[in-house]
C-alpha positions as CSV (number, residue, x, y, z in Angstrom):
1,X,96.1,119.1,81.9
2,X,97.8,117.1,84.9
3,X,95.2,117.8,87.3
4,X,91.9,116.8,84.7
5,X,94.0,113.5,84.2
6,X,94.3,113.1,87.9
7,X,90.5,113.9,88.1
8,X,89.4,111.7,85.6
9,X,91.4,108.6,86.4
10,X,90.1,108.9,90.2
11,X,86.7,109.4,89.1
12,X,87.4,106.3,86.1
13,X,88.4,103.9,89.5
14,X,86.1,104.8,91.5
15,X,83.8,104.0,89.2
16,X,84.7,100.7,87.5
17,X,85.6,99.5,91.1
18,X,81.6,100.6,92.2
19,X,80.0,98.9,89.2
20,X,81.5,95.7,88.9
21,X,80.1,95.6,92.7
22,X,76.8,96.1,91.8
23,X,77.1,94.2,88.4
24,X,77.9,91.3,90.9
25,X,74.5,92.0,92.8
26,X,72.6,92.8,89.5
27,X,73.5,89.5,87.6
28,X,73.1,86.9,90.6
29,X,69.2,88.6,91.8
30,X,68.3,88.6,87.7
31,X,69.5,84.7,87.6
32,X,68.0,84.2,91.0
33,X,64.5,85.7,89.6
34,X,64.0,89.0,91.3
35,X,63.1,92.1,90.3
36,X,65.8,94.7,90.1
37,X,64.2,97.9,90.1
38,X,67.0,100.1,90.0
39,X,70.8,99.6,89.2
40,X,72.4,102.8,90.6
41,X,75.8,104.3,90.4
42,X,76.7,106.9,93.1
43,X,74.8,108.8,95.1
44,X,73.0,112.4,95.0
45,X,71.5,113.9,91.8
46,X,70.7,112.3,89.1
47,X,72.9,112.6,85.5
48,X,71.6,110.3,83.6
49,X,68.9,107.5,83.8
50,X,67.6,105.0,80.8
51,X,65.6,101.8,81.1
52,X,66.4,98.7,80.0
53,X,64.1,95.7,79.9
54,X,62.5,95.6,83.9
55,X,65.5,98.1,85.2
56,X,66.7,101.5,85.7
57,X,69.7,102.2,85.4
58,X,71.1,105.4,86.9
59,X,74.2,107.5,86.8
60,X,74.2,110.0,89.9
61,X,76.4,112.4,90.7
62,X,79.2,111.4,93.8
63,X,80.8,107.9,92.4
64,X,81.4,106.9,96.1
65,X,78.8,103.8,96.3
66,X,76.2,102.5,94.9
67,X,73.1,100.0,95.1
68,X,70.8,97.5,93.2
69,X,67.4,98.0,94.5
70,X,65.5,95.0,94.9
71,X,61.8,94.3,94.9
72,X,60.9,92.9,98.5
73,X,64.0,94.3,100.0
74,X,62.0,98.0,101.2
75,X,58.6,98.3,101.8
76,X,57.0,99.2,98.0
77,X,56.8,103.0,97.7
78,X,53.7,102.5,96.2
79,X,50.8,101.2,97.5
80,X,47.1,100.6,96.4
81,X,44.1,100.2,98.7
82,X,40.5,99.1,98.6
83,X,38.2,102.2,98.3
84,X,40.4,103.9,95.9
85,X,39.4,105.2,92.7
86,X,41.5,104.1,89.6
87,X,42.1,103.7,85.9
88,X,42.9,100.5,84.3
89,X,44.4,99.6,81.2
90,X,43.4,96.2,79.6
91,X,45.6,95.0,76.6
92,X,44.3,91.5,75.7
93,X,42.2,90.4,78.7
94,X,44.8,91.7,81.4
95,X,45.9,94.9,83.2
96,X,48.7,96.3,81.6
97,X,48.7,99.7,83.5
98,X,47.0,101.0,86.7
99,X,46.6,104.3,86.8
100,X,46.5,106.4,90.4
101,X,46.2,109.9,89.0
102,X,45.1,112.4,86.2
103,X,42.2,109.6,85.9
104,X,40.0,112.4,83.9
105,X,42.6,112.3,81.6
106,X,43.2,109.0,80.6
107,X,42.2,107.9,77.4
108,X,40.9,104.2,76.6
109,X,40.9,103.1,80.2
110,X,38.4,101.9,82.7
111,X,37.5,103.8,86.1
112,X,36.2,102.9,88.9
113,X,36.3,101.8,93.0
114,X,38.8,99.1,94.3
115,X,36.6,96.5,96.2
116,X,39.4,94.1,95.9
117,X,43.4,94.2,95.3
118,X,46.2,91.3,95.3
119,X,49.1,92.2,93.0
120,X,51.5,89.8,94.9
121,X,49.7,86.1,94.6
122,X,46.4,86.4,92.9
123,X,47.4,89.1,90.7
124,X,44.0,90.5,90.4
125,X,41.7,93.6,90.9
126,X,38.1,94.1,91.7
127,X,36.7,97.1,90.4
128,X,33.7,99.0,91.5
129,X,32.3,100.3,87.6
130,X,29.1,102.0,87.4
131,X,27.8,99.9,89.9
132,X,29.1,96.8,88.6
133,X,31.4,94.2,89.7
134,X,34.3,93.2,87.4
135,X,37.3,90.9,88.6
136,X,40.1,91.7,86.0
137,X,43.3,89.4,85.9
138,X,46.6,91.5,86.2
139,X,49.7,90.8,84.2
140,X,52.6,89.8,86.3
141,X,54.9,92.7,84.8
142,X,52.0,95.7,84.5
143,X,53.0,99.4,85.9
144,X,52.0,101.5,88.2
145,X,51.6,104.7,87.1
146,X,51.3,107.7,89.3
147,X,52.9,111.5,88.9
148,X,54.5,110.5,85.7
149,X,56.5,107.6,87.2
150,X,56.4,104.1,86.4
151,X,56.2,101.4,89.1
152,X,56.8,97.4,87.7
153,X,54.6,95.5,90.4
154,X,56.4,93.1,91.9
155,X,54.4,89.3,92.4
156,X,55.8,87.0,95.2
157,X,58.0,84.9,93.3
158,X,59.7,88.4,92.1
159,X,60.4,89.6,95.3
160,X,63.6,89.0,97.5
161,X,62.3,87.0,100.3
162,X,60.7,84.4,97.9
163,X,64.2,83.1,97.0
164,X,65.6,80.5,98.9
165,X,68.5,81.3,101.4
166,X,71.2,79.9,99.1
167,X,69.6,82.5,95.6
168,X,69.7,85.5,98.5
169,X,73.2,84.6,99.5
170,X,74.4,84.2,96.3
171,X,73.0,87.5,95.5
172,X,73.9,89.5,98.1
173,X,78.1,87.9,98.3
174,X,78.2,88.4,94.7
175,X,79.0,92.1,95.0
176,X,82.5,91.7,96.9
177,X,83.1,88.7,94.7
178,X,83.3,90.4,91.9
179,X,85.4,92.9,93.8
180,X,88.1,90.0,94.3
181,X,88.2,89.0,90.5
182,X,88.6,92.7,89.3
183,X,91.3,93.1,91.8
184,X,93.0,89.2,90.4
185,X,92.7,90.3,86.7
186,X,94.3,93.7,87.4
187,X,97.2,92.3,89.9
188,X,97.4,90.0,86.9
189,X,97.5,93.1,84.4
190,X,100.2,94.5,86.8
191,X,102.2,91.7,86.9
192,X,102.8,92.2,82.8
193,X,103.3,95.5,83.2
194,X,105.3,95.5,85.6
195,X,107.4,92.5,84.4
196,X,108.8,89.9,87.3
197,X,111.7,91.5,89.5
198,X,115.1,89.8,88.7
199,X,116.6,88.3,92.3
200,X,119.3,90.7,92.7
201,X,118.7,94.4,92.6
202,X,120.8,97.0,89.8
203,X,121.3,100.3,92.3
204,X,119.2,102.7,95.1
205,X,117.3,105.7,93.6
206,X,114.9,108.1,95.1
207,X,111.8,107.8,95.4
208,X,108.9,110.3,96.5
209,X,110.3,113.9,97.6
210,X,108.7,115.8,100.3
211,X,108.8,119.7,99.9
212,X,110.5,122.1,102.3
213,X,112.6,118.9,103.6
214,X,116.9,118.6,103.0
215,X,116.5,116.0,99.4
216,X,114.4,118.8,98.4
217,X,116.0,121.9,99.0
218,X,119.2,120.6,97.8
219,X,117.6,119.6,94.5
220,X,117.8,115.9,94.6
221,X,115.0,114.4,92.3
222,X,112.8,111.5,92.4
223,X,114.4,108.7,90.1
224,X,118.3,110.2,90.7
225,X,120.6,107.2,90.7
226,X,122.4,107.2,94.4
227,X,126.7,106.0,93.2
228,X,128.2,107.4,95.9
229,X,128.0,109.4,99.5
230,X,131.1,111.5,101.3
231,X,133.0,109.0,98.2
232,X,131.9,105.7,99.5
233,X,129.7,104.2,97.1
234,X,126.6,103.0,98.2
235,X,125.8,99.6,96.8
236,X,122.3,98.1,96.8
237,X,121.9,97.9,100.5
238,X,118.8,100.4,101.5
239,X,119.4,99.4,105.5
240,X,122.5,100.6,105.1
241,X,121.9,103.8,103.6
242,X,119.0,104.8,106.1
243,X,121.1,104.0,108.9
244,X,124.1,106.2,107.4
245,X,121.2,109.3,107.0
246,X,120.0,108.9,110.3
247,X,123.6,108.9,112.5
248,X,124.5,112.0,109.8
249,X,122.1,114.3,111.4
250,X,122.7,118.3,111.1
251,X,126.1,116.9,109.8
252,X,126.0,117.5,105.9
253,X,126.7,115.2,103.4
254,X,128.4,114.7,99.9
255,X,126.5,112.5,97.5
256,X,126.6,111.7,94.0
257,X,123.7,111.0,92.3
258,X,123.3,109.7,88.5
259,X,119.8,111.8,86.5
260,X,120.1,110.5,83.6
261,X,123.0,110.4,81.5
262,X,124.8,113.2,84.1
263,X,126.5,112.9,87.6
264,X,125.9,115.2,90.2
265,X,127.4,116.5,93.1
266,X,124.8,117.5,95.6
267,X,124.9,118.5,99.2
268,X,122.4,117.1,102.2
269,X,122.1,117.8,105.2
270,X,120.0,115.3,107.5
271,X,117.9,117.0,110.1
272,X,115.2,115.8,112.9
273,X,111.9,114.9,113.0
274,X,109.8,115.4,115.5
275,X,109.0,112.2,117.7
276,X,111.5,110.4,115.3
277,X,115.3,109.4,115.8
278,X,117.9,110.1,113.9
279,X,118.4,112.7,110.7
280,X,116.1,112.6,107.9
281,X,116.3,113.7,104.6
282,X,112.2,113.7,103.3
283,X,112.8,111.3,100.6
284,X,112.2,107.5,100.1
285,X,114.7,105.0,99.1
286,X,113.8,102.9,96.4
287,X,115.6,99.6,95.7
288,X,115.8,98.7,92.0
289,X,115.7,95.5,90.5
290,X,115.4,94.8,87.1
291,X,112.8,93.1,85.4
292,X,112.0,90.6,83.0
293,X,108.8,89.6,81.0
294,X,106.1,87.2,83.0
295,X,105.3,84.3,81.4
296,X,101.6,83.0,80.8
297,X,101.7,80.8,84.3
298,X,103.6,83.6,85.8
299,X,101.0,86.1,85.3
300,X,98.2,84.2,87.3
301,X,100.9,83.0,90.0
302,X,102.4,86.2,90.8
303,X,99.3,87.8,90.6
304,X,97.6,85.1,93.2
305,X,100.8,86.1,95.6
306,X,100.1,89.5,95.4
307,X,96.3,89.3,96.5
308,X,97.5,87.1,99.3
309,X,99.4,89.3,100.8
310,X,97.6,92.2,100.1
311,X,94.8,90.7,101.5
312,X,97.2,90.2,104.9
313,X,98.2,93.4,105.2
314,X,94.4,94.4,105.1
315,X,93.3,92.2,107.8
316,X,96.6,93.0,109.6
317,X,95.8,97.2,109.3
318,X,92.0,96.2,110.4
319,X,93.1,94.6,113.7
320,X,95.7,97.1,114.4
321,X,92.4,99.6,113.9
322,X,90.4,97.6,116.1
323,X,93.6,97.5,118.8
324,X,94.2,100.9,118.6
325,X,91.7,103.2,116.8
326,X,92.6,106.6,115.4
327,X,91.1,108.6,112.9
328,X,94.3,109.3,111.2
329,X,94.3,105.6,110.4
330,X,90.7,106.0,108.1
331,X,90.2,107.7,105.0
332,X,87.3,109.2,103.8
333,X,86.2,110.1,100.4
334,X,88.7,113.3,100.4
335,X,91.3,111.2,101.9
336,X,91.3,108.5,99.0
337,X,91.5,111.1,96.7
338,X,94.4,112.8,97.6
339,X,96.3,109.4,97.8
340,X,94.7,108.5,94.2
341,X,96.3,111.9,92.7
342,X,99.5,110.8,94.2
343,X,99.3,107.3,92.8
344,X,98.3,108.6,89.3
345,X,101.6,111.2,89.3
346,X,103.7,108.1,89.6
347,X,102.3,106.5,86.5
348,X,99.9,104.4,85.1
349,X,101.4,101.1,86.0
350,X,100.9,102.2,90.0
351,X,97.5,103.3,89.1
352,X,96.6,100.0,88.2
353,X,98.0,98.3,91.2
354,X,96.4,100.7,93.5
355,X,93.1,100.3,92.1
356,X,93.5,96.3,92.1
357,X,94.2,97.1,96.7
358,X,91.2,99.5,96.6
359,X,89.4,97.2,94.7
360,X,90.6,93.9,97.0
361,X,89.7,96.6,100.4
362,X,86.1,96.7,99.2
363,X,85.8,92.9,98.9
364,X,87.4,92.6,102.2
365,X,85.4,95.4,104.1
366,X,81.8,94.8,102.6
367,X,82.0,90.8,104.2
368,X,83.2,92.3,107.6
369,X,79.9,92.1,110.2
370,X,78.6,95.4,110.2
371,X,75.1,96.5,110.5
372,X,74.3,97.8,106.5
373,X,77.2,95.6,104.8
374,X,76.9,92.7,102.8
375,X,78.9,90.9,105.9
376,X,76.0,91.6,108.1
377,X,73.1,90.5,105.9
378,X,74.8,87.3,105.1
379,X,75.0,86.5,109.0
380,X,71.4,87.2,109.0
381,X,71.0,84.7,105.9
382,X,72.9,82.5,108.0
383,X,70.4,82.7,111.3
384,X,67.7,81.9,109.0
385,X,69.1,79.1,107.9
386,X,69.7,77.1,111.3
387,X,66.3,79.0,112.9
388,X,64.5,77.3,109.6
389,X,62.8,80.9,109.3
390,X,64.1,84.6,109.1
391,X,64.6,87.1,111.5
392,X,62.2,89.7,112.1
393,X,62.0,92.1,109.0
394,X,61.2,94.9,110.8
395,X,64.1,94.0,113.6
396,X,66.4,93.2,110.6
397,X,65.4,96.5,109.1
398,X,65.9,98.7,112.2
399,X,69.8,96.9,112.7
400,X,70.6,97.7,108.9
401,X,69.6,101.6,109.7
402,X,71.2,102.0,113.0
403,X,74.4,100.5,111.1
404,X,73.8,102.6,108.2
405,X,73.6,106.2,110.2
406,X,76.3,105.0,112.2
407,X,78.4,104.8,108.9
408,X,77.1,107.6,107.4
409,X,78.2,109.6,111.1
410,X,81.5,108.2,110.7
411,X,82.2,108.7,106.6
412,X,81.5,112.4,108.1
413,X,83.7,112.6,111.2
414,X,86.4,111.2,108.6
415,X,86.2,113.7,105.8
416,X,86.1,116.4,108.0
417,X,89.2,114.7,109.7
418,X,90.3,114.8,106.0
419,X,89.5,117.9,104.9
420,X,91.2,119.7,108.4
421,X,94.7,117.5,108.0
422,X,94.6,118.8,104.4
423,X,94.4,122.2,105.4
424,X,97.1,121.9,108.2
425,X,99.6,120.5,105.7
């Protein structure tokens, strides 16, 4: 039962976290005017797919990303040239559906050769029919309709590049904004949860054990009360207590522990870590304040305090990346799950808080200026607008992939660094 929990909530994260992204890219193209052809959660099969007014919407199966397709963003996967036979369908005086395929089949249609096509300004097709020319005016929302697919066409004005650089902007830094409200509103939720911290703290407790280390082969637990070592109690002062673990070590030690309603008597003995000083016992200390309700203007305040420093530390971890890369610093996909299923065990007020920093990390990391990120296409947005016309498409198009596969090479090189550390542990 623990572990379908843990799966679900990781999955649940992931995937509010994912579609409020997109929800941000969604809403600002459809105010904007363009076409969204597809509103996408995850990637690989397909589970589930319904459309709704101009849009499909997709469930697929890994909830690791995302995307709002865009009319004008990739070359149309469909395309219609003069010389080909096809099979209209007028409804009123304009085509509703063009027809690529099965045209012996279709019923109450009109066939014939393309002499002339414009579905992007004109909006209008020239047939060849029994030797006769007919121009037929197409309406600006008609489908496309080859191997049982449907394919909205998309006129100028629909289409990405029409918009002006502001509309595209808007559009595209939507999707991390988003990301920074959802992580406010749930550093806000955490902040009544939680309650504010009171200034001075009650007593030191354990927190997280680590197997086959001293705290837990003695049988200390996460959330025993620490009164007392060798007799001396040991106040509130964590720094203290560290420093008394570490010059204890191989020497053991007496200490007495509150769980619950029960003291305990419970002997530790410190021992080394590799490439660290001092003894260690595999257990952190956990300084415990207690806490009172947040008021109305507390809630937004403390929650504005937490995403500024959250939002330090993450620029802070990115240049110590940049300084000094490792791949023991990243996490992949397998990575974020394991820390996830740790954060879930701990309770559902962590959870929260944990989603708001993964939530807050995606923000961040989608702005940074790297080929394929939001980041990047916005400093393309922003070229534009001092050149007074856009980059290259094509050279635009080839930076985005290059970025992508680089990415994608890397997401790899992670998991696998994942998957092996894992295994090793």
């Amino acid at each position: 039962m623990e572990l379908l929990k843990i799966i679900f909530l990781t999955v649940f994260m992931f995937f509010i976290i994912v579609t409020v992204h997109e929800w941000g890219h969604y809403y600002f193209a459809k105010r904007a005017g363009i076409l969204v052809r597809e509103f996408a959660i995850g990637f690989g099969p397909k589970l589930f797919s319904y459309r709704r007014d101009e849009t499909q919407f997709t469930l697929r199966l890994l909830p690791f990303g995302g995307y709002a397709r865009m009319a004008g963003e990739d070359p149309e996967l469909v395309q219609i040239q003069t010389g080909q036979t096809v099979a209209l369908r007028i409804e009123g005086d304009e085509v509703r559906k063009i027809y690529l395929d099965r045209l012996d089949n279709r019923k109450n249609v009109i066939r014939g050769e393309i002499q002339e096509v414009d579905l992007e300004d004109r909006l209008r097709i020239v047939l060849d029919v029994d030797g006769e020319v007919i121009s037929y005016r197409v309406h600006p929302q008609a489908m496309i309709v080859v191997k049982g697919s449907e394919t909205q066409i998309a006129p100028r004005d629909r289409q990405y590049g029409s918009k002006t650089v502001g509309q595209r902007a808007l559009s595209i830094f939507a999707g991390p904004l988003m990301n920074f409200l959802l992580a406010f509103v749930l550093f806000a939720l955490h902040t009544q949860m939680a309650g504010i911290p009171l200034d001075e703290p009650e007593h030191l407790e354990l927190g997280d054990i680590i197997e086959q280390r001293p705290a837990f082969e003695a049988g200390l637990k996460k959330g025993d009360v620490i009164e007392s070592i060798n007799g001396v109690p040991v106040g509130t002062d964590a720094t203290k207590l560290i420093e008394t673990i570490s010059g204890s070590k191989d020497i053991p030690m007496n200490w007495t522990v509150r769980r619950g309603d029960e003291l305990l008597t419970i002997n530790v003995t410190p021992r080394p870590v590799e490439n660290e000083e001092g003894g260690k016992i595999g257990a952190v200390v956990v300084t415990y304040f207690e806490t009172r309700s947040a008021s109305f203007s507390e809630t937004f305040t403390v929650a504005a305090e937490k995403m500024t420093s959250m939002s330090k530390l993450i620029f802070s971890s990115l240049q110590q990346l940049v300084a000094r890369f490792s791949m023991n610093d990243l996490a992949g996909p397998v990575g974020m799950i394991e820390a996830t299923s740790k954060i879930v065990k701990q309770g559902f007020t962590d959870f929260v808080f944990w989603t708001a920093i993964i939530s807050l990390n995606l923000g961040i990391f989608n702005l940074l200026p790297i080929p394929a990120l939001d980041g990047s296409r916005l400093i393309f947005l922003g070229v534009e607008a001092l050149r007074g016309k856009p980059v290259d498409p094509n050279r635009e198009g080839l930076v985005h992939f290059i970025g992508f596969a680089a990415l994608f090479l890397l997401m790899l090189a992670v998991t696998y660094n994942d998957i092996l550390r894992l295994i090793q542990s």
